[in-house]
C-alpha positions as a printed NumPy array, in Angstrom:
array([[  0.   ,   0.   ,   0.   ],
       [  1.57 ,   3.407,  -1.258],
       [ -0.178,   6.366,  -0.141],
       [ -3.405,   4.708,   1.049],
       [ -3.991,   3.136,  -2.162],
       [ -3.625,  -0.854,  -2.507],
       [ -2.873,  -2.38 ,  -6.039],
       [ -3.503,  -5.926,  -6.921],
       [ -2.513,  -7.795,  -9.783],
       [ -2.011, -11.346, -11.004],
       [ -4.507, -14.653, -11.365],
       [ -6.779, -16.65 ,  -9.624],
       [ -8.376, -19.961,  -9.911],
       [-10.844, -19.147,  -7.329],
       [-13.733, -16.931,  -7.586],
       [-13.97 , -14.979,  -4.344],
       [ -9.916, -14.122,  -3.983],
       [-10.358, -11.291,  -6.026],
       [-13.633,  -9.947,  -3.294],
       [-11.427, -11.138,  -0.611],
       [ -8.239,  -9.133,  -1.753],
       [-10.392,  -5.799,  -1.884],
       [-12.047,  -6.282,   1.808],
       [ -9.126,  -6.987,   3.394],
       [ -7.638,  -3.957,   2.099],
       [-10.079,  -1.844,   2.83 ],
       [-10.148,  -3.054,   6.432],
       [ -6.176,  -2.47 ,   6.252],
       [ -6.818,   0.903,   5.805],
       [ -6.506,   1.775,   2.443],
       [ -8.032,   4.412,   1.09 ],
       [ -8.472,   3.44 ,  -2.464],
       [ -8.229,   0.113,  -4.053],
       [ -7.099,  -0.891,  -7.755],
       [ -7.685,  -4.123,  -7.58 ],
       [ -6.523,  -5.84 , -11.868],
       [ -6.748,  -9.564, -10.333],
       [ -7.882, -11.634, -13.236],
       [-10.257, -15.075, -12.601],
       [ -9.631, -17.633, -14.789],
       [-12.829, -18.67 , -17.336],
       [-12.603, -21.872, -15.375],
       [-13.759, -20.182, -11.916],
       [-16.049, -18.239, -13.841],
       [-17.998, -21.25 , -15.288],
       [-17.611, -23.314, -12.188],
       [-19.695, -19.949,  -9.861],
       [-22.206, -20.237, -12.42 ],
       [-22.626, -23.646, -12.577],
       [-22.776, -24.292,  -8.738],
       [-25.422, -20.993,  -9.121],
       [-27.813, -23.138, -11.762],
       [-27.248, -25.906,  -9.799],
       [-28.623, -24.157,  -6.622],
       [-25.663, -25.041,  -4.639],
       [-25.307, -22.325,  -1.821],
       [-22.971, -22.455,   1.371],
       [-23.836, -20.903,   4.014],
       [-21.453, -20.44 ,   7.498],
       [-23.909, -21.129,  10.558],
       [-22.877, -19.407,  13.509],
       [-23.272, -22.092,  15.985],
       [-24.082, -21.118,  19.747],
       [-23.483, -22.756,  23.157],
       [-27.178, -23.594,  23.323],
       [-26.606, -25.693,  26.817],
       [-25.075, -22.654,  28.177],
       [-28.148, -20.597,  27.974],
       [-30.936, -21.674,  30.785]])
């Protein structure tokens, strides 16, 4: 990071690295990000397959349900 401003570049076979990259930035402090990441076709096609299929994740928070009485 130069002056409050992050730059990314480079590949990715995953999807969400190039999301990730940005937010974590951000919550670095910078001010502006350039973010030139490119996703591979592959990652591309496999997000939109798993969204026709209807495959979703979802992260459950889970609580300490005994503890509460």
């Amino acid at each position: 990071m130069q002056g409050g401003v992050a730059t990314f570049t480079g590949k990715t076979d995953v999807l969400q690295h190039k999301g990730t990259a940005t937010r974590l930035a951000k919550n670095a402090g910078a001010v502006k990000v350039v973010n030139h990441i490119e996703v591979s076709d592959a990652a591309k096609e496999k997000a939109a397959s798993n969204l026709d299929g209807g495959r979703r994740r979802a992260q459950v928070k889970r609580s300490d349900v005994a503890g509460r009485q």
